[in-house]
N, CA, C and O of each residue as an XYZ file, in Angstrom:
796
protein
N       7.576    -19.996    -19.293
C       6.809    -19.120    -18.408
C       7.333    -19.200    -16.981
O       7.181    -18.222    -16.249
N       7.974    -20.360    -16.510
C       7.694    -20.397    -15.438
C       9.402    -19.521    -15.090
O       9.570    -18.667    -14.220
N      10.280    -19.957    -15.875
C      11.662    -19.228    -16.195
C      11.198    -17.385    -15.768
O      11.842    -16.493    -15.215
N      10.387    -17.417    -16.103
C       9.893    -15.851    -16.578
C       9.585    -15.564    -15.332
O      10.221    -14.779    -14.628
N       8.662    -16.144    -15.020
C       8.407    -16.226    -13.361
C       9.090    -15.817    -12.225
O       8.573    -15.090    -11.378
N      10.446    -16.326    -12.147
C      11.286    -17.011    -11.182
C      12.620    -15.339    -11.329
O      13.152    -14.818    -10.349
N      12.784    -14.970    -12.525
C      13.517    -14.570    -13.358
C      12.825    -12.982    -12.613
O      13.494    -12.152    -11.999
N      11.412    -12.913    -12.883
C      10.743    -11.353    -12.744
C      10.862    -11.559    -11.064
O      11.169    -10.442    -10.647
N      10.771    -12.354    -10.082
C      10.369    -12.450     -9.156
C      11.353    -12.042     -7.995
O      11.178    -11.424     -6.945
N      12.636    -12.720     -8.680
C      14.135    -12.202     -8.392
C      14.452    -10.754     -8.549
O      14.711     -9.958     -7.646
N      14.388    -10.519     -9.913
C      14.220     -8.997    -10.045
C      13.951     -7.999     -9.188
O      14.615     -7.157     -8.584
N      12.489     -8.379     -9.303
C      11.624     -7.380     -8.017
C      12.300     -7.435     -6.667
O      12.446     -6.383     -6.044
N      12.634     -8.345     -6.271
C      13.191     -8.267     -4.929
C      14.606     -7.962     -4.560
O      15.004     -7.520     -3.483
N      15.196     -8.219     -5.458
C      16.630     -7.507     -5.737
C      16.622     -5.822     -5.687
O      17.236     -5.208     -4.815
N      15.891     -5.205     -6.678
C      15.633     -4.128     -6.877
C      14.858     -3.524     -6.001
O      14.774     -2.304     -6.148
N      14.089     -4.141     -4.875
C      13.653     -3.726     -3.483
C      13.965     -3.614     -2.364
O      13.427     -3.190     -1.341
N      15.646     -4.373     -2.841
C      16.523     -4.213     -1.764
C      16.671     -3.339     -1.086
O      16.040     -3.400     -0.031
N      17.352     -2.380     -1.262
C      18.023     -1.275     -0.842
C      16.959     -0.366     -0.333
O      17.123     -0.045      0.844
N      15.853      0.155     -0.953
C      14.576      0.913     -1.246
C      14.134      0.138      0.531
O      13.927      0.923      1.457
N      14.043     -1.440      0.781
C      13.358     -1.994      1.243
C      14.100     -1.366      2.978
O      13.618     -0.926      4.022
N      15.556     -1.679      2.424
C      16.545     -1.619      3.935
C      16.420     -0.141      4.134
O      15.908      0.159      5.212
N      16.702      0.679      3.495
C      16.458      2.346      3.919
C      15.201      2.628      4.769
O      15.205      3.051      5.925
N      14.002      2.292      3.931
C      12.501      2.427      4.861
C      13.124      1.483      6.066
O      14.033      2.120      6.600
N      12.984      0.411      6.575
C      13.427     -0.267      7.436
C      14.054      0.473      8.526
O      13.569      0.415      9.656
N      15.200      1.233      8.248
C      16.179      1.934      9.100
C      15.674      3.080      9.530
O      15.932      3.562     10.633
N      14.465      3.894      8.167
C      14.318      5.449      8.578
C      12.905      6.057      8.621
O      12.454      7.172      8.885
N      12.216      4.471      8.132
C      10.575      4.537      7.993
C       9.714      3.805      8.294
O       8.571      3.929      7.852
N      10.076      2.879      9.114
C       8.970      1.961      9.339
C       8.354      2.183     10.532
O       7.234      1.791     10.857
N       9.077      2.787     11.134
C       7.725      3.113     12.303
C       6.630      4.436     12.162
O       5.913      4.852     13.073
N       6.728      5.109     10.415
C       5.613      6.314     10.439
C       4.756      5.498      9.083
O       3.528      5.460      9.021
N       5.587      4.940      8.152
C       4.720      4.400      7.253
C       4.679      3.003      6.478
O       5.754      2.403      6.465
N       3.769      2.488      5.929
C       4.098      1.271      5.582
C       4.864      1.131      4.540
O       5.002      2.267      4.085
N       5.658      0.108      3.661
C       6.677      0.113      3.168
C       5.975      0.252      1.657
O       6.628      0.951      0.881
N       4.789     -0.293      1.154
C       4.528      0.237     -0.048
C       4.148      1.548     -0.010
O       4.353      2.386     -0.888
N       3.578      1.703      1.053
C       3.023      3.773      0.308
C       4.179      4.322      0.874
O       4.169      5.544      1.021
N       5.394      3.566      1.302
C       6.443      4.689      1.616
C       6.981      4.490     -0.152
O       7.026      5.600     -0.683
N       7.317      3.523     -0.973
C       7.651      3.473     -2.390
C       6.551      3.863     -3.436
O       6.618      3.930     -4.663
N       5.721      4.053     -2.740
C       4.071      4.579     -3.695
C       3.605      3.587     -4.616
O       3.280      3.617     -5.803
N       3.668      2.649     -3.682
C       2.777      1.421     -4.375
C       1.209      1.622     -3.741
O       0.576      0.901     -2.969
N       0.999      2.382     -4.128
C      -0.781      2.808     -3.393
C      -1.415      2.879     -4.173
O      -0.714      2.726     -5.173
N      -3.026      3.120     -4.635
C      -3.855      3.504     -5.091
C      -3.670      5.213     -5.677
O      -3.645      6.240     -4.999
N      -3.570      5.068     -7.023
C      -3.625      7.001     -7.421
C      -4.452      7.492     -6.980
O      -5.603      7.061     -7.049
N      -4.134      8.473     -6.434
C      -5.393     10.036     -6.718
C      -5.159     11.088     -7.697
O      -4.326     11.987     -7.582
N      -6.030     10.891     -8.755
C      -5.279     11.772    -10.042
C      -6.805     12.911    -10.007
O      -8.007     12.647    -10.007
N      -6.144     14.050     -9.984
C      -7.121     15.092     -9.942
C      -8.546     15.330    -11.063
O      -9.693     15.761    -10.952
N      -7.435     14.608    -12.469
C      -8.499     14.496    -13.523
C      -8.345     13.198    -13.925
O      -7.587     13.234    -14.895
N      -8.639     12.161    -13.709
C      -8.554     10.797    -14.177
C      -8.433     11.002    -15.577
O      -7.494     11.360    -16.288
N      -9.599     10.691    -15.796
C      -9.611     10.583    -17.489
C      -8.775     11.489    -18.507
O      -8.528     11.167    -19.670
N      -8.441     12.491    -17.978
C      -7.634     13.661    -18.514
C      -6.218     13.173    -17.740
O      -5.453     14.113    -17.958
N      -5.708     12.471    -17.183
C      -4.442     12.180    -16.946
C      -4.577     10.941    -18.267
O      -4.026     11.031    -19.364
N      -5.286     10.034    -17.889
C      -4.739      8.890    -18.192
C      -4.902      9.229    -20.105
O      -4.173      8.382    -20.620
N      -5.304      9.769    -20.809
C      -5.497      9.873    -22.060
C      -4.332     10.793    -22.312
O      -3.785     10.415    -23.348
N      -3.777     11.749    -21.846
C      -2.594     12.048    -21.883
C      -1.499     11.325    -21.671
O      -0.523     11.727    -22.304
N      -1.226      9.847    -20.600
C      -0.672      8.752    -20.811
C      -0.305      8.134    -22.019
O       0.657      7.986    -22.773
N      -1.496      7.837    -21.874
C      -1.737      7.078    -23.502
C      -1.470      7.578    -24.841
O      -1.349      6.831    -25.812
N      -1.340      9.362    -24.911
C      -1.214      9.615    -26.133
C       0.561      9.713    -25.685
O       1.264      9.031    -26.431
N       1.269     10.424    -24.648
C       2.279     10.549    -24.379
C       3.223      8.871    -25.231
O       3.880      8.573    -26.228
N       2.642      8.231    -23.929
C       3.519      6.557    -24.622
C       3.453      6.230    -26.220
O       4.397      5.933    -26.953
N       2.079      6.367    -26.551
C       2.032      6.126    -28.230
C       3.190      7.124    -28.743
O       4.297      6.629    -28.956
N       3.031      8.238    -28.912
C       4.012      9.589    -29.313
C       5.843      8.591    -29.166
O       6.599      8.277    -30.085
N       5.997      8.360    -27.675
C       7.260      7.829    -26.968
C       7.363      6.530    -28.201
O       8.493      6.488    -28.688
N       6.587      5.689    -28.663
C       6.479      4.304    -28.956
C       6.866      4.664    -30.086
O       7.986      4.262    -30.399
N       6.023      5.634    -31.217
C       6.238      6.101    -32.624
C       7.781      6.412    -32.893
O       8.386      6.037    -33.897
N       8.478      7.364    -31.550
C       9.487      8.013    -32.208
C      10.904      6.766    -31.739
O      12.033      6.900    -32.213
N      10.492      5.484    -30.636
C      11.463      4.907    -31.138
C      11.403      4.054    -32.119
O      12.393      4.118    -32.848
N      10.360      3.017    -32.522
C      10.216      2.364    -33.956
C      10.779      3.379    -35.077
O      11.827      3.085    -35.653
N      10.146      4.481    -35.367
C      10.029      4.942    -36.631
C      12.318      5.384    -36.354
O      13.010      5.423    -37.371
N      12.872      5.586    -35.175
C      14.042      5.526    -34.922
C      15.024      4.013    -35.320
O      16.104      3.916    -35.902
N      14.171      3.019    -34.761
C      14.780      1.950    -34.617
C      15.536      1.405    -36.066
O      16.634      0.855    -36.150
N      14.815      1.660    -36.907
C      15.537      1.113    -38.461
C      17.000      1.898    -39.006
O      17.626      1.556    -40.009
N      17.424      3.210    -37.934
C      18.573      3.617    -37.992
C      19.937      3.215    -37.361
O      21.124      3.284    -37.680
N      19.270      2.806    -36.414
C      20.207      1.958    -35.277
C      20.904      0.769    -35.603
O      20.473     -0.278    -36.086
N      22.414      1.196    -35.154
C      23.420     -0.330    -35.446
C      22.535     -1.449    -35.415
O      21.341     -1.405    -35.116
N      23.225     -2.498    -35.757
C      22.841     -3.826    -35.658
C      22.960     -4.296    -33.799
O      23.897     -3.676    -33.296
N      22.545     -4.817    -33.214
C      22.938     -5.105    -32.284
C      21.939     -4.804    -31.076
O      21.978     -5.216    -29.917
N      21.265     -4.172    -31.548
C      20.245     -3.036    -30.801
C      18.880     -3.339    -30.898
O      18.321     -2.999    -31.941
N      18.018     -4.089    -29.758
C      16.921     -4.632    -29.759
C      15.910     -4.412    -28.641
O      16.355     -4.298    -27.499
N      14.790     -4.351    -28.817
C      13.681     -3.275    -27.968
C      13.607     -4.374    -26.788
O      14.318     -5.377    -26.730
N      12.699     -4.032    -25.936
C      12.421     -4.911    -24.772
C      11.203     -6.174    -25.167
O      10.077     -6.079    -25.656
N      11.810     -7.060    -24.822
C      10.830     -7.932    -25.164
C      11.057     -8.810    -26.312
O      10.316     -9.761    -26.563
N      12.284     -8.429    -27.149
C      12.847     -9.402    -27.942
C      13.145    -10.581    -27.924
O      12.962    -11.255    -28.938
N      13.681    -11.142    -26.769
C      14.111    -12.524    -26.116
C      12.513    -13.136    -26.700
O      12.486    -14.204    -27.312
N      11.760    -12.675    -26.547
C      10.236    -13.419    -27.391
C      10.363    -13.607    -29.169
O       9.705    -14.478    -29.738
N      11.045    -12.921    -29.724
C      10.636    -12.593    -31.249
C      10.777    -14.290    -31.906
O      11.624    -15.164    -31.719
N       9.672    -14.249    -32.639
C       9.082    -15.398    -32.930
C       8.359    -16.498    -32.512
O       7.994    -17.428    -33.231
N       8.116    -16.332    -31.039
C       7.326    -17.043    -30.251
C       5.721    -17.317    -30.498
O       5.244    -18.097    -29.675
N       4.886    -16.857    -31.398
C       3.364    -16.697    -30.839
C       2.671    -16.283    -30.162
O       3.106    -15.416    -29.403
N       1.503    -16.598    -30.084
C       0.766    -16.701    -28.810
C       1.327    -16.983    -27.671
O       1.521    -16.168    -26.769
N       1.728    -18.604    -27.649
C       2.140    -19.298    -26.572
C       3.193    -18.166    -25.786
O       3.494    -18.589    -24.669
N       3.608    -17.283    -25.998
C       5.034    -16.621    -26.068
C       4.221    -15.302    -25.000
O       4.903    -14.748    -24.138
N       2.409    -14.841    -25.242
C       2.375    -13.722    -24.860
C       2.178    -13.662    -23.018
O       2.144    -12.550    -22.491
N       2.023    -15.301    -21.893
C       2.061    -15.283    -20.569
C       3.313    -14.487    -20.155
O       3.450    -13.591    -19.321
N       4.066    -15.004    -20.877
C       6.081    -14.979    -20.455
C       5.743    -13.583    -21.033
O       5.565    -12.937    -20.000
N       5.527    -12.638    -22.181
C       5.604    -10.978    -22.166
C       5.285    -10.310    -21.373
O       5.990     -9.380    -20.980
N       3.611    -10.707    -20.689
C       3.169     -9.751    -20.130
C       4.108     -9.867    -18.498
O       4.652     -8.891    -17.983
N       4.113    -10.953    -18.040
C       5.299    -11.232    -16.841
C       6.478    -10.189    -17.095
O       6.517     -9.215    -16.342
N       7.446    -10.312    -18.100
C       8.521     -9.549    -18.385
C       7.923     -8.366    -18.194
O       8.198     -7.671    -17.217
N       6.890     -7.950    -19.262
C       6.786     -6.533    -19.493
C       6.328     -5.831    -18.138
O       6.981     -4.826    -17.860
N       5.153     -6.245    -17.104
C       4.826     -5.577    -16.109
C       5.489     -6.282    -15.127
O       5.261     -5.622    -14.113
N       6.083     -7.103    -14.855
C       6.931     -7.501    -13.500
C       8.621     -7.119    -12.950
O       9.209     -6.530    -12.043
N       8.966     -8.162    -14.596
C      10.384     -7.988    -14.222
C      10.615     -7.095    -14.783
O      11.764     -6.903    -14.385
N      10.296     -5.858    -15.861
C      11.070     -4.879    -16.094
C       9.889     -3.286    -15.446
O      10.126     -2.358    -14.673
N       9.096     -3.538    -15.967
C       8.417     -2.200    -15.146
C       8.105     -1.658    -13.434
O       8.103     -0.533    -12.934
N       7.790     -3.395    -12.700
C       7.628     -2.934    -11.502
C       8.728     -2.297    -10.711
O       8.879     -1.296    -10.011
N       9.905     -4.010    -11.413
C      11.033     -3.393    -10.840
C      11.897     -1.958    -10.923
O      12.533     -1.363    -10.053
N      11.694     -1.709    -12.083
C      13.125     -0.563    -12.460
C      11.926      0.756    -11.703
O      12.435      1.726    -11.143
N      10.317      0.623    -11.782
C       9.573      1.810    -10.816
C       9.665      1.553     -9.472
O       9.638      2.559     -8.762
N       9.771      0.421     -8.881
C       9.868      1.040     -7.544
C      11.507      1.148     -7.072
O      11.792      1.571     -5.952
N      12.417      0.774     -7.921
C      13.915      1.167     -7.589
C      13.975      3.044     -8.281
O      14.460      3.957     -7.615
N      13.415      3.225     -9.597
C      13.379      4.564     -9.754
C      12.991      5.801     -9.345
O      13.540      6.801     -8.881
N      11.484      5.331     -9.759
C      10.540      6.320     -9.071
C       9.709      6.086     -7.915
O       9.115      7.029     -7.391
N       9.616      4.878     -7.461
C       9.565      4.660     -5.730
C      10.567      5.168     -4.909
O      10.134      5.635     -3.855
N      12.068      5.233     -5.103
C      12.807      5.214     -4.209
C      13.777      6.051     -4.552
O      14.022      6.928     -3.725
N      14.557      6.035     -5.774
C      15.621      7.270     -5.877
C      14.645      8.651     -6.111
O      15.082      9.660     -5.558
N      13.391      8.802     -6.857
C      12.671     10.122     -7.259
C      12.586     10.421     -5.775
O      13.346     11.286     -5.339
N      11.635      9.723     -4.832
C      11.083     10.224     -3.884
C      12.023     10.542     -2.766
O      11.762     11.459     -1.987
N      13.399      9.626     -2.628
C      14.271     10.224     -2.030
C      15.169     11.703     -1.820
O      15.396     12.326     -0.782
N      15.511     11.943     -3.020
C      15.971     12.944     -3.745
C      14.980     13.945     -3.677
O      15.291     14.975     -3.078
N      13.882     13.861     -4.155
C      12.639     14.887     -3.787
C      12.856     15.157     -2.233
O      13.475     16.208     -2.396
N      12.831     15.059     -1.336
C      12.762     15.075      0.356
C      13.834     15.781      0.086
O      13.822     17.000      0.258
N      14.963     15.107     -0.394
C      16.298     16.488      0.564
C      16.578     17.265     -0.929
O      17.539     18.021     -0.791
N      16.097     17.301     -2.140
C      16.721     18.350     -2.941
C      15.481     19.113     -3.636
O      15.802     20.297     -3.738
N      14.286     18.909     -4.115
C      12.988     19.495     -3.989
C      12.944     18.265     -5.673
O      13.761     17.491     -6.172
N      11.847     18.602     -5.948
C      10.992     17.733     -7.039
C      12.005     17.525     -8.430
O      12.340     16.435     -8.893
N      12.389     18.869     -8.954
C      13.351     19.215    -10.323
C      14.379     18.368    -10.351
O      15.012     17.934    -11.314
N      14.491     18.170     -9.189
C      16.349     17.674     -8.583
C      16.283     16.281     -9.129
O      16.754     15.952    -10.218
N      15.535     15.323     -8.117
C      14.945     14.070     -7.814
C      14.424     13.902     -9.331
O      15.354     13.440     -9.992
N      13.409     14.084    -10.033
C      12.691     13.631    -11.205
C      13.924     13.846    -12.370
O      13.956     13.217    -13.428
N      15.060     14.994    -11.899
C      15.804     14.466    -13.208
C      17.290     13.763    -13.057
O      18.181     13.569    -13.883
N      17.184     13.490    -11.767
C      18.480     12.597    -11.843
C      18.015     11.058    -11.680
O      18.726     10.062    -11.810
N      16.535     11.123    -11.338
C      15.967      9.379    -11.452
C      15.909      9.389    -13.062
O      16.521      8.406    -13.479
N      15.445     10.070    -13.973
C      15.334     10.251    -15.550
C      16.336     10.195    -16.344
O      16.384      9.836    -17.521
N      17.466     10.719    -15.364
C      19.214     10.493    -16.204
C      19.800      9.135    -15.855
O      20.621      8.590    -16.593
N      19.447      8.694    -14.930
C      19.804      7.309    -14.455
C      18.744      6.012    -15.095
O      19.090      4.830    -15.116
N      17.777      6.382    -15.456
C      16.929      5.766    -16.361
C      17.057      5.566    -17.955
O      16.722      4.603    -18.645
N      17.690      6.870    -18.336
C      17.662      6.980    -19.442
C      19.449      6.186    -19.915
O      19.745      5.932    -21.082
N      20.266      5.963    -18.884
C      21.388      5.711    -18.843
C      21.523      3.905    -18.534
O      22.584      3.280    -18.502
N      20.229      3.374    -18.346
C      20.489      2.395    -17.899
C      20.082      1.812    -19.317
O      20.739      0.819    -19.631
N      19.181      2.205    -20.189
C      18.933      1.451    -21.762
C      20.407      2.109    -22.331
O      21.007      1.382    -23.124
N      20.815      2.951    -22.117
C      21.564      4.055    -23.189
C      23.245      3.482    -23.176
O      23.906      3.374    -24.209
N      23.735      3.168    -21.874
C      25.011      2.563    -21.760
C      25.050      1.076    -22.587
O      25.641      1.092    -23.666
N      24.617      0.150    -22.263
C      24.544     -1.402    -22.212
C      24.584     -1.228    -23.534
O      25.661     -1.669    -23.936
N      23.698     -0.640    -24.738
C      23.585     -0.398    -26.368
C      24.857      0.110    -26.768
O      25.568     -0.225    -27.715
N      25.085      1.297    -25.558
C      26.461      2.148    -26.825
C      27.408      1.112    -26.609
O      28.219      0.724    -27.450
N      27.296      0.741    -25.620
C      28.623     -0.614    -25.306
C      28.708     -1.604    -26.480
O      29.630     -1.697    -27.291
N      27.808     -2.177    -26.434
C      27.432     -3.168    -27.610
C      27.850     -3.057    -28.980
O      28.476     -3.928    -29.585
N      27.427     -1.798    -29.511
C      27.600     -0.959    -30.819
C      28.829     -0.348    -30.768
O      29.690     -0.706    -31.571
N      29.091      0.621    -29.860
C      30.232      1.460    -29.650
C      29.646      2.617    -30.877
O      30.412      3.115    -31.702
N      28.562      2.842    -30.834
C      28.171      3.675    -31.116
C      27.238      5.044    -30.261
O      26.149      4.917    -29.703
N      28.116      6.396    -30.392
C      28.194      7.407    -30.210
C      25.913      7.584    -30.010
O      25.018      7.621    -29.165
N      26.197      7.632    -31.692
C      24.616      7.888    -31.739
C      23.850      7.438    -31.120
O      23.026      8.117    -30.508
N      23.905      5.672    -31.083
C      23.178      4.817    -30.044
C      23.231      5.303    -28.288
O      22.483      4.962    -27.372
N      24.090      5.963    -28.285
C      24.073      5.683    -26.794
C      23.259      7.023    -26.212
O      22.681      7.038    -25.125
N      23.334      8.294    -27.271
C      22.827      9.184    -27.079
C      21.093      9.405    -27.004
O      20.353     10.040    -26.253
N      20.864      8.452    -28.299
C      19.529      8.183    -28.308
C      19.105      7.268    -27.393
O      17.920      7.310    -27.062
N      19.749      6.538    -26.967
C      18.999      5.511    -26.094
C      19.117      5.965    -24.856
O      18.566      5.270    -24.002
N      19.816      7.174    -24.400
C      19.533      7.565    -22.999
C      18.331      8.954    -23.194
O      17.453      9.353    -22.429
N      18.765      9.429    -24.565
C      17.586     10.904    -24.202
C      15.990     10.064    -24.033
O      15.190     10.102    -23.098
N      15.945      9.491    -25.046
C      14.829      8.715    -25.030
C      13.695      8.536    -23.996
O      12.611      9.058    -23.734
N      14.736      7.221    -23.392
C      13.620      6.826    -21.801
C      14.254      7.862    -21.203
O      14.182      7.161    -20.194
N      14.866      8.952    -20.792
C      15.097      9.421    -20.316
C      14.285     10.611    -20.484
O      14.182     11.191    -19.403
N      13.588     11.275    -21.550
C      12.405     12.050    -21.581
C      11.341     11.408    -21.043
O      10.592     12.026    -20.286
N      11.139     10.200    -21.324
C       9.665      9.241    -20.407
C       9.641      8.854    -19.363
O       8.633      8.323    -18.896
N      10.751      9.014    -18.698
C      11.133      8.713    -17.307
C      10.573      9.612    -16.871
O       9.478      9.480    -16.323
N      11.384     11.143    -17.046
C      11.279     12.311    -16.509
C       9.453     12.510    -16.621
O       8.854     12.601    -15.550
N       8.802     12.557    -17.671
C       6.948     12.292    -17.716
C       6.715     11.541    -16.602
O       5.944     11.933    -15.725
N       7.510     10.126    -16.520
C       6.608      9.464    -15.585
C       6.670      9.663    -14.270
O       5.754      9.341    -13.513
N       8.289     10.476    -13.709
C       8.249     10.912    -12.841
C       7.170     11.883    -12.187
O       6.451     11.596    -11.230
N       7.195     13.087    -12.884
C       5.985     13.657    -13.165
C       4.455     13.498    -12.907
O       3.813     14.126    -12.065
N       3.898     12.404    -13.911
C       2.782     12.509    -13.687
C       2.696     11.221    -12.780
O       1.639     10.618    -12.969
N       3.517     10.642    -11.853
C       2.985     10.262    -10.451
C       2.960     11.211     -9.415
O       2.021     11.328     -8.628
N       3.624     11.651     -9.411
C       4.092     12.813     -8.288
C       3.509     14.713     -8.328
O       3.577     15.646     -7.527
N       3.078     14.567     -9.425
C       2.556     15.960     -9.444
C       1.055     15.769    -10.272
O       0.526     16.860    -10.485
N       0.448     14.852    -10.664
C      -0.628     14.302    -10.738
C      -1.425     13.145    -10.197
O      -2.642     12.964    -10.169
N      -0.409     12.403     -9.769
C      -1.287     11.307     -8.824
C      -0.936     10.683     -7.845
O      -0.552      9.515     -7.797
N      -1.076     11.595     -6.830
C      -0.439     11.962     -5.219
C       0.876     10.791     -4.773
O       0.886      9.867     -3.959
N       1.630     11.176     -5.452
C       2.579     10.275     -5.715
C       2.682      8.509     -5.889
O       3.699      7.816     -5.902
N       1.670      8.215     -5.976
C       1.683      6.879     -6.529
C       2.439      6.233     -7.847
O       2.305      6.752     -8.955
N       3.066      5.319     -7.680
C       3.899      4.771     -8.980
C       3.334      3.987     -9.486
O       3.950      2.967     -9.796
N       1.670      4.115     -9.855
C       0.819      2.841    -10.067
C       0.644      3.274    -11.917
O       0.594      2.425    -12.807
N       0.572      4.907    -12.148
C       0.508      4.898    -12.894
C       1.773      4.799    -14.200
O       1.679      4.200    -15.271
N       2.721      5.457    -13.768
C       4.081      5.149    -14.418
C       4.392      3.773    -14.722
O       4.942      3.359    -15.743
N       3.958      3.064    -13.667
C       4.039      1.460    -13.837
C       3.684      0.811    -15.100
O       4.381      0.316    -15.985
N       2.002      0.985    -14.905
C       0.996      1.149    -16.054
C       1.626      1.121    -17.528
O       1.714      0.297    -18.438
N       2.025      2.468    -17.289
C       2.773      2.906    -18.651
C       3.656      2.410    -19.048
O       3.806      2.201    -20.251
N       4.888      1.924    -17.730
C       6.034      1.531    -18.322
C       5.798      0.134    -18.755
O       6.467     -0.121    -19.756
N       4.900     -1.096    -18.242
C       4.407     -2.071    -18.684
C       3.676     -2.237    -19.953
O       3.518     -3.293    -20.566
N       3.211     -0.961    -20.300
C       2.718     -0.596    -21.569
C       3.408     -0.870    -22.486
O       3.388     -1.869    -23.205
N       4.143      0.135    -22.505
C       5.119      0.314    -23.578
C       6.010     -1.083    -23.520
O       6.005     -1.490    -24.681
N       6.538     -1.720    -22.952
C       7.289     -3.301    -22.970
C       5.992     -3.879    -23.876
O       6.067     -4.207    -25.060
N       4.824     -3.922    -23.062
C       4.192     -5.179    -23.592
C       4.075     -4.740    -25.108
O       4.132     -5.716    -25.856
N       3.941     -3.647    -25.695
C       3.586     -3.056    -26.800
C       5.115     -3.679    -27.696
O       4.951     -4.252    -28.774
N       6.135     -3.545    -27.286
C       7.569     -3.834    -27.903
C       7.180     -5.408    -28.215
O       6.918     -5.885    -29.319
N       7.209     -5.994    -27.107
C       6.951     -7.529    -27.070
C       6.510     -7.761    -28.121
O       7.081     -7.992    -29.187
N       5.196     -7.696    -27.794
C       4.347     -8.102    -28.925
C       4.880     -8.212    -30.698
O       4.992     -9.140    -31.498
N       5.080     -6.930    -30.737
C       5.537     -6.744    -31.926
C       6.693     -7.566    -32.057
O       6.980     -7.602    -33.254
N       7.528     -8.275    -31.346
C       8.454     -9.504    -32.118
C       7.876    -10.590    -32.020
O       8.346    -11.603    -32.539
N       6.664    -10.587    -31.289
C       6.379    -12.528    -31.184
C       5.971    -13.166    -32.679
O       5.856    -14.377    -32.872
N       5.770    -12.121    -33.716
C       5.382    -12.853    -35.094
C       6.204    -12.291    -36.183
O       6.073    -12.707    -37.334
């Protein structure tokens, strides 16, 4: 756990680098540095009607890579594997991984900082799908590499790269741009992977 700790903690701040030095240079004297990355509180117009659309969205996202996954080379393993066979004892160190070191970070380097950047100088379409191609490219390379498979690399970028592009989305055009909820989700879906190898 405490590995996990140290490991997510690095992460986050690595990946806040850049995000961190830009505001610094071009924003800190109009806003503060989390609601300039939309680490704020949502305002979602329909709560309950966003977030159940979340939830069915990620389940839908979750179904079509499992019920995918048994096609895929050898070599090729969901988030949260480094756990498989662990237990219980195993689920402090998931939920750390799942909402720290992989969701906070890769949202406020994605959709804190490249979406919302890109949005400002190229309009919303621009920004939500080149943070979604760069998302979907960051599971999608590292696999085809591995495999050297064609298929793998294709699926593993359309993939998060359709849920990216959602989550871009429904922070920014449903919940006044906050990345609290994408977060949510993207911690979701890890902890949901996790789990499923700890037994």
């Amino acid at each position: 756990m405490l590995n996990e700790l140290i490991g997510a903690a690095a992460q986050v701040l690595l990946l806040s680098l850049l995000p961190f030095i830009v505001w610094y240079i071009a924003g800190r004297k109009t806003v503060s540095f989390f609601s300039w990355i939309g680490l704020k509180k949502p305002v979602c117009g329909k709560p309950a009607e966003t977030a159940l659309t979340a939830i069915v969205t990620a389940l839908l996202y979750m179904g079509a890579v499992f019920t995918l996954a048994g096609k895929l080379p050898e070599g090729v393993t969901t988030a949260g594997s480094q756990f498989a066979g662990e237990g219980l004892k195993a689920v402090p160190a998931a939920l750390c991984y799942a909402f720290i070191r992989t969701a906070l970070s890769e949202e406020i380097l994605l959709r804190g900082f490249i979406l919302k950047q890109l949005q400002n100088q190229f309009g919303f379409i621009t920004g939500n799908t080149v943070q979604a191609l760069l998302f979907g490219l960051i599971h999608g390379i590292p696999f085809g590499l591995i495999t050297r498979s064609i298929f793998t690399f294709v699926l593993l970028t359309l993939l998060p790269g359709i849920i990216g592009w959602y989550q871009g989305w429904l922070n920014e055009k449903q919940c006044s741009g906050s990345i609290v909820p994408s977060w949510l989700m993207h911690g979701f879906i890890n902890l949901i992977s996790a789990v499923f190898s700890l037994f």
